[in-house]
DOZA-136281 format. One record per residue (C-alpha): residue in one letter; x, y, z. Coordinates in nm, 2 decimals, decimal comma, m for minus. Layout:
! DOZA-136281
PT   type     east    north       up
PT      a        X        Y        Z
...
END
This chain:
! DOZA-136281
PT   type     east    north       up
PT      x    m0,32    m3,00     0,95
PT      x    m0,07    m2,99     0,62
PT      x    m0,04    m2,63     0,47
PT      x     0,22    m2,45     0,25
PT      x     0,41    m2,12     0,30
PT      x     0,65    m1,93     0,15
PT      x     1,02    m1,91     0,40
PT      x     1,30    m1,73     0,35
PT      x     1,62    m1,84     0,56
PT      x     1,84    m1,54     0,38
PT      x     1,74    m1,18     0,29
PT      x     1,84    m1,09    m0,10
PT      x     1,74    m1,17    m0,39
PT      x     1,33    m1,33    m0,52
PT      x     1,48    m1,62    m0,50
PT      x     1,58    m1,71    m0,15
PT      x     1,20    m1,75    m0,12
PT      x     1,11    m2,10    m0,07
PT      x     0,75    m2,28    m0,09
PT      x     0,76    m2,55     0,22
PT      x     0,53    m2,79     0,39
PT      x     0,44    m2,71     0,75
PT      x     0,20    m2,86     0,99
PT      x    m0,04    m2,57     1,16
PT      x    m0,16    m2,63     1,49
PT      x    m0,48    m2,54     1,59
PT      x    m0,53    m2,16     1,69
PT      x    m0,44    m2,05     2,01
PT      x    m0,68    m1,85     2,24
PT      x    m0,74    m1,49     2,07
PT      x    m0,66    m1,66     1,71
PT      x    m0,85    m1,70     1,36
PT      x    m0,79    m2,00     1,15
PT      x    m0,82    m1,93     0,84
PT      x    m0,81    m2,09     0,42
PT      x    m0,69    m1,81     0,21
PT      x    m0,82    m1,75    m0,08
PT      x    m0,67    m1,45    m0,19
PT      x    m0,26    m1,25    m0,07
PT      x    m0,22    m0,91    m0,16
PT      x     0,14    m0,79    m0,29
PT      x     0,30    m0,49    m0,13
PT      x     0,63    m0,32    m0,18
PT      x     0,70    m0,33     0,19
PT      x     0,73    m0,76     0,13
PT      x     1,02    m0,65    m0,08
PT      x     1,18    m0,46     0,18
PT      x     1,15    m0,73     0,43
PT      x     1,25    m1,04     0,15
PT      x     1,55    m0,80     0,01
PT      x     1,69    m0,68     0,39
PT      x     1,60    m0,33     0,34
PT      x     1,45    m0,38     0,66
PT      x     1,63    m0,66     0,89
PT      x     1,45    m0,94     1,01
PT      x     1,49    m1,20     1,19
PT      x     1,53    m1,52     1,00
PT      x     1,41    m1,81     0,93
PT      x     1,09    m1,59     0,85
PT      x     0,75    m1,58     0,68
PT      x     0,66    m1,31     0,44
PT      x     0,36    m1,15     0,36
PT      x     0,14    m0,87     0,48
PT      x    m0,21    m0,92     0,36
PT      x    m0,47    m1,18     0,28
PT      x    m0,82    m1,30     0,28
PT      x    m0,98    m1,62     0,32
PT      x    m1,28    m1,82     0,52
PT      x    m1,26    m1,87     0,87
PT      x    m1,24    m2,23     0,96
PT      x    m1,17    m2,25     1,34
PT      x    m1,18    m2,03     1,66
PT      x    m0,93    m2,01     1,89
PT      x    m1,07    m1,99     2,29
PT      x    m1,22    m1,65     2,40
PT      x    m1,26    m1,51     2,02
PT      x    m1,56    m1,35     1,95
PT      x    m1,75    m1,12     1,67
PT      x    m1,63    m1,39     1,41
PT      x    m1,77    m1,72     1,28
PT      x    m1,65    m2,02     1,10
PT      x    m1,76    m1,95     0,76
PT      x    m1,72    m1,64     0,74
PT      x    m1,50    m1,41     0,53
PT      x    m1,25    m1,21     0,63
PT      x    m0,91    m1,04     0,57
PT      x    m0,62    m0,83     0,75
PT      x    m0,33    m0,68     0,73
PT      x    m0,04    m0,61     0,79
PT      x     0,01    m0,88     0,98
PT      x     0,37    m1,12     0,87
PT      x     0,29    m1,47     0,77
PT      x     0,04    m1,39     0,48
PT      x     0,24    m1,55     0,17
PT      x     0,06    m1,89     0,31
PT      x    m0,24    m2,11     0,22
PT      x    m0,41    m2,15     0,56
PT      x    m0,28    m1,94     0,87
PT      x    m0,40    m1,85     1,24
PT      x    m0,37    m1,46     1,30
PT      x    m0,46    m1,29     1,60
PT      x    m0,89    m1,21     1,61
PT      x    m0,80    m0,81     1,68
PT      x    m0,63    m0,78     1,35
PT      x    m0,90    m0,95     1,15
PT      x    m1,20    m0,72     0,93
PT      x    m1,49    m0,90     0,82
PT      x    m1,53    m0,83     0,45
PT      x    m1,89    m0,71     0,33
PT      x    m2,11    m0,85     0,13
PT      x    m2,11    m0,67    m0,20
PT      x    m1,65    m0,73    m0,19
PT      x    m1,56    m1,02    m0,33
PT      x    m1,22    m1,19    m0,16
PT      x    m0,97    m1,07    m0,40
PT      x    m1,05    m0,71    m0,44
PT      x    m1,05    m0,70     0,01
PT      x    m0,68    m0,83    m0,03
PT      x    m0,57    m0,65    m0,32
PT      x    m0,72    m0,30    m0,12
PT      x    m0,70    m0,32     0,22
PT      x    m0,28    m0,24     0,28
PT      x    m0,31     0,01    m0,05
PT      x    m0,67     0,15     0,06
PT      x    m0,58     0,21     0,45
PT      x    m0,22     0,39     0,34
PT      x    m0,45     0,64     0,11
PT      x    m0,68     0,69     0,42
PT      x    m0,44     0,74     0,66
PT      x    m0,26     1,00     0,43
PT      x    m0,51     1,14     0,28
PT      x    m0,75     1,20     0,60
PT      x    m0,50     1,19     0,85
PT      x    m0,09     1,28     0,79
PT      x    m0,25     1,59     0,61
PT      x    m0,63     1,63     0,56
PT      x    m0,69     1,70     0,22
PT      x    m0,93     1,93     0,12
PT      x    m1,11     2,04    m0,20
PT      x    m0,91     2,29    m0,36
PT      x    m0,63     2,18    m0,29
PT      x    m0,33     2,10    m0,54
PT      x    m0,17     1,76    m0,48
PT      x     0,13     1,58    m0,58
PT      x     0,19     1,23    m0,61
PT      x     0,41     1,05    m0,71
PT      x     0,37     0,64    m0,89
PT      x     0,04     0,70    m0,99
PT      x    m0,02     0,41    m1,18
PT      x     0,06     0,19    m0,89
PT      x    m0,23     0,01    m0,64
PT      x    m0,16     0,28    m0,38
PT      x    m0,15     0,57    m0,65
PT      x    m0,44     0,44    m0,82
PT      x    m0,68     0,46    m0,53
PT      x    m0,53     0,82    m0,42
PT      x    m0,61     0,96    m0,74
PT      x    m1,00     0,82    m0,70
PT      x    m0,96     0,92    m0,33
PT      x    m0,82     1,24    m0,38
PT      x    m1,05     1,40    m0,66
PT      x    m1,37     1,24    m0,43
PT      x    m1,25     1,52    m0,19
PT      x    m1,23     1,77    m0,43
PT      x    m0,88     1,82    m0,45
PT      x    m0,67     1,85    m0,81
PT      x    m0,49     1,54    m0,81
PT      x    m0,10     1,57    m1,01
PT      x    m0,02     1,24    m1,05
PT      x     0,37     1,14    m1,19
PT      x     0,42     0,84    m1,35
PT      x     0,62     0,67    m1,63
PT      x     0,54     0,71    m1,98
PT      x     0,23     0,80    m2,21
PT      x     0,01     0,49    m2,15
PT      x     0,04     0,55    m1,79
PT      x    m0,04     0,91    m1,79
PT      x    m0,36     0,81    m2,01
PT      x    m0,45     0,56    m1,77
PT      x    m0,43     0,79    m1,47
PT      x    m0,65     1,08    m1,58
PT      x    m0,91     0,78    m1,58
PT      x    m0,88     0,72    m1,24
PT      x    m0,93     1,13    m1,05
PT      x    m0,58     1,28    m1,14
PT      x    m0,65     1,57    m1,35
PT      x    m0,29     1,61    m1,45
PT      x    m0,02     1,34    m1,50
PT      x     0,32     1,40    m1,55
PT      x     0,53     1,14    m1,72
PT      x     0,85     1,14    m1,50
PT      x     1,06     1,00    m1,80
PT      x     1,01     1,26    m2,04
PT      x     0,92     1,59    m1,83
PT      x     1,09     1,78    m1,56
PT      x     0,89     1,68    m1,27
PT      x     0,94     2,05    m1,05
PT      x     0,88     2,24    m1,40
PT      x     0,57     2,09    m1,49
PT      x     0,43     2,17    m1,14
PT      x     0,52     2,51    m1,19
PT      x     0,38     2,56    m1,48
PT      x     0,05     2,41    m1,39
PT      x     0,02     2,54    m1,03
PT      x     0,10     2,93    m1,16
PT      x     0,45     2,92    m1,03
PT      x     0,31     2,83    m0,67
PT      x     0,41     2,48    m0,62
PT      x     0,20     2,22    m0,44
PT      x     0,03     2,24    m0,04
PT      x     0,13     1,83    m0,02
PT      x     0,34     1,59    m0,20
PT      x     0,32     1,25    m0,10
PT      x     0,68     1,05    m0,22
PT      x     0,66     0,67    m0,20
PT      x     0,99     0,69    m0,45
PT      x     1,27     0,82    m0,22
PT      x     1,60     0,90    m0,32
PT      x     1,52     0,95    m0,70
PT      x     1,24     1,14    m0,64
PT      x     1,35     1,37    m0,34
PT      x     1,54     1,68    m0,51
PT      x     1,18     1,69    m0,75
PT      x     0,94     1,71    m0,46
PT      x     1,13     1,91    m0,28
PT      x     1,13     2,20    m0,55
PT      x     0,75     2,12    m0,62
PT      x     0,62     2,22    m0,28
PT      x     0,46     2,54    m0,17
PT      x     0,53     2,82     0,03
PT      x     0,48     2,63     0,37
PT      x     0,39     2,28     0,20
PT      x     0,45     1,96     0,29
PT      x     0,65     1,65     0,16
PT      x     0,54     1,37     0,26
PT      x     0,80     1,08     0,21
PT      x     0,58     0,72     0,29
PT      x     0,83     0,48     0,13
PT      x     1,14     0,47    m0,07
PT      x     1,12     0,24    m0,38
PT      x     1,46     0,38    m0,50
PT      x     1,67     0,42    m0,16
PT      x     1,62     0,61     0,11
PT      x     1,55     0,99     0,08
PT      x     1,86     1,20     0,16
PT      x     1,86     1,35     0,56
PT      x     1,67     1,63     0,54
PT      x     1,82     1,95     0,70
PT      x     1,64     2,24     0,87
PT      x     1,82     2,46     0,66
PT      x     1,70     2,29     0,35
PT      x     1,31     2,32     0,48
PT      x     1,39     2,66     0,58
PT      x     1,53     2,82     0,24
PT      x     1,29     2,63     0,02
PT      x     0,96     2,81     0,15
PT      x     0,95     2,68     0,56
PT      x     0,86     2,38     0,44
PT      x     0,74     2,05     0,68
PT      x     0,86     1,72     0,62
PT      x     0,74     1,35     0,80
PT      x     0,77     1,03     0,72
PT      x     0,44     0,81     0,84
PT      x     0,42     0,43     0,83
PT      x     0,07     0,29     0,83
PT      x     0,16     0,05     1,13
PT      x     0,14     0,34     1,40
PT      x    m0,21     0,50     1,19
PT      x    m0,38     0,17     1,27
PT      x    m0,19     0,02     1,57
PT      x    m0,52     0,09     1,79
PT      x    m0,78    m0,16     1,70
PT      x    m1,04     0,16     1,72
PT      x    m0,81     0,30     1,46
PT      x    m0,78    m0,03     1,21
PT      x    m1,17    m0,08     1,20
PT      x    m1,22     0,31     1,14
PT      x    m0,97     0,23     0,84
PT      x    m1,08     0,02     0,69
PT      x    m1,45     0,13     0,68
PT      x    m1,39     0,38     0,53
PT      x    m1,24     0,21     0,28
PT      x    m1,50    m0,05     0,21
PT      x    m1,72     0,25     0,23
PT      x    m1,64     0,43    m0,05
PT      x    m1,58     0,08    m0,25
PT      x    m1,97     0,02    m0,18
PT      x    m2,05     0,35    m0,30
PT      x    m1,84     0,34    m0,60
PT      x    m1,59     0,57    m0,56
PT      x    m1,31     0,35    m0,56
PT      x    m1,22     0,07    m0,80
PT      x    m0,95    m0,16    m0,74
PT      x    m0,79    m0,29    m1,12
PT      x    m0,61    m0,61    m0,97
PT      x    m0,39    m0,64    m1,34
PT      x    m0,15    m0,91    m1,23
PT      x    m0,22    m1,28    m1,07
PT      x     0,07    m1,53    m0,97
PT      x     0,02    m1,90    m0,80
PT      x     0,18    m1,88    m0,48
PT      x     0,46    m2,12    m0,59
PT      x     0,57    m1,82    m0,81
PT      x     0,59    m1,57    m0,58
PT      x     0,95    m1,48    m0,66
PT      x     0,84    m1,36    m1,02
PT      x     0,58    m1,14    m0,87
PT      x     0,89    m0,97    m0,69
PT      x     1,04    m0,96    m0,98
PT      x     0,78    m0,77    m1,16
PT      x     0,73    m0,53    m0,85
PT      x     1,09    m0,45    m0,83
PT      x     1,15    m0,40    m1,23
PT      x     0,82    m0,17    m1,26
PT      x     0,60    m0,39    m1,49
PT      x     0,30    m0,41    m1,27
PT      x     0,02    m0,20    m1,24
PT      x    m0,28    m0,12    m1,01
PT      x    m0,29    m0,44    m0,79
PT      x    m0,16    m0,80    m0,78
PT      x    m0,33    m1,08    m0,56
PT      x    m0,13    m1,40    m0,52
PT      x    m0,35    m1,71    m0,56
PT      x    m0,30    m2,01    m0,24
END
C-alpha cells in the first residue's frame, strides 16, 4: 500500500526533514500493521534529526505513536485488527501507517483516547522509571526538577506530589511558574529571574535536595549540583542545552558525597516484562485521575519541521501530538 513518512538523508537543521511517498509491504511475521492516528513529539527526535546522536542515514524519525491495527503479521498474537494501540520508542513513528514489531506494541484502554496514549506514553514511562525506579521517591521527600512546564515535567510534578513528596519545579518565567503549582509542584522557581541553588536553600532550610532530576544539561549542571543534599543525588536524563560537564569524583566528594547517573529509558524498559509494567502504571494512574496530559500544541505531519522548531526555541508546553 501508498503511505507517507517523514526522511531525513542529512542530520542538521528542521529542515532536512522531508515528507515522501513509500510503498509498505505487508508485515512480516512478529509485526503490527498499523494507521496512525496520532505521533507524539519528544526531544530525543531532535537529537537524532540534529546529529546529537549519529545515525545512520537515509533514516526515519520518530519515537511514538498510536493508531488502529489493520493487519497481523504470522505468529502475532494478544492483538487484533481493529484494535487500538500505541508504542514507543520505537524509530519510524513520524509516518501515517507503519509495521512495528508485536513486543513493542501496548493496547490502549478504553477510557484513553488515541492522542493523549501518544502524547503520554515516552513522557509518562521516563517519569515512572525515574520516579519509581532510578531513585524511589518517597513522601517526604524534597525534589528538584528541572523544565517543569514541559510534557515530562508536567506529569512529574502530578506524579511526584501523588507520592507525597514536595515537588520544586524550575521553569521559565511567571506564567509558567503559575501553571506549575497547578499541576503537584508546590514550589516553582523561575530559572530566569531567580538563582536556582539559592532558592533551594532557602526553601529546603539550608539542606539542599535528596534528588534532582536535570533533563537541561550543561546550563543547568553547576545549579543542580549546588542544590543537592548531603548524600543526594543528580540525576542528569537528557541534555537540552549540551551535554553536562564530566563529572569528577572529587567534585561528588567535596560537594556533600554526592551520586550522580545518567539513565535512558531504553534500558528501564528493554524487557518486555519491564515495558508492560510501565506503561500500566501509567495508564493506571491516568484512569484514576491522577495524571492529566495538556496536549497544548498540534502540527499536520507535513509540518513537522516547525514543531522542531518550537521544541528547540522553548515555545511549547505540556505535550504536542503530530496529526498523520
Amino acid at each position: 500500500m501508498k503511505a507517507q513518512r517523514i526522511m531525513i538523508h542529512a542530520q542538521g537543521a528542521p529542515e532536512v526533514m522531508k515528507l515522501e511517498e513509500f510503498d509498505l509491504e505487508e508485515p512480516g511475521p512478529g509485526e503490527v500493521q498499523i494507521e496512525q492516528t496520532a505521533i507524539g513529539l519528544n526531544y530525543m527526535d531532535v537529537y537524532q534529526r540534529s546529529g546529537h546522536y549519529k545515525m545512520q542515514l537515509p533514516s526515519s524519525l520518530g519515537l511514538e505513536a498510536a493508531g488502529k491495527v489493520v493487519a497481523l503479521g504470522e505468529k502475532v498474537t494478544g492483538f487484533s485488527v481493529g484494535e487500538r494501540v500505541v508504542y514507543g520508542p520505537v524509530l519510524g513513528a513520524y509516518a501515517t501507517h507503519r509495521n512495528v514489531s508485536a513486543a513493542r506494541l501496548i493496547s490502549i484502554p478504553d477510557d484513553v483516547d488515541d492522542e493523549t496514549a501518544a502524547a503520554i506514553l515516552m513522557k509518562g514511562m521516563t517519569v515512572e522509571y525515574l520516579l519509581n525506579r532510578t531513585h524511589k521517591v518517597s513522601k517526604g521527600e524534597d525534589v528538584l526538577f528541572w523544565a517543569a512546564s514541559g510534557g515530562v515535567g508536567q506529569l512529574a510534578g502530578q506524579w511526584g506530589a501523588h507520592l507525597g513528596a514536595r515537588m520544586i519545579g524550575v521553569t521559565a518565567g511567571a506564567d509558567n511558574c503559575k501553571a506549575i503549582k497547578k499541576l503537584g509542584y508546590s514550589e516553582a522557581i523561575d530559572r530566569k529571574s531567580d538563582d536556582v541553588a539559592e532558592r533551594v536553600r532557602e526553601l529546603t532550610d539550608g539542606k539542599g535536595v535528596e534528588v534532582a532530576y536535570d533533563s537541561v544539561g550543561a546550563a543547568s549542571f553547576d545549579a543542580t549540583i549546588s542544590s543537592l543534599a548531603t548524600y543526594g543525588l543528580f540525576v542528569s536524563f537528557g541534555a537540552t542545552t549540551g551535554e553536562a560537564p564530566a563529572v569528577s569524583p572529587s567534585l561528588l566528594q567535596h560537594n556533600g558525597s554526592l551520586y550522580f547517573t545518567r539513565p535512558t529509558l531504553a534500558d528501564y524498559i528493554k524487557i518486555r516484562g519491564d515495558l508492560v509494567h510501565s506503561a500500566s502504571e501509567v495508564f493506571r494512574l491516568v484512569g484514576e485521575g491522577v495524571l492529566s496530559v495538556n496536549i497544548n500544541q498540534r502540527y499536520p505531519l507535513a509540518d513537522i519541521a516547525e514543531a522542531h522548531h518550537a521544541l528547540e526555541e522553548g515555545r511549547t508546553t505540556g505535550s504536542t501530538i503530530i496529526v498523520p
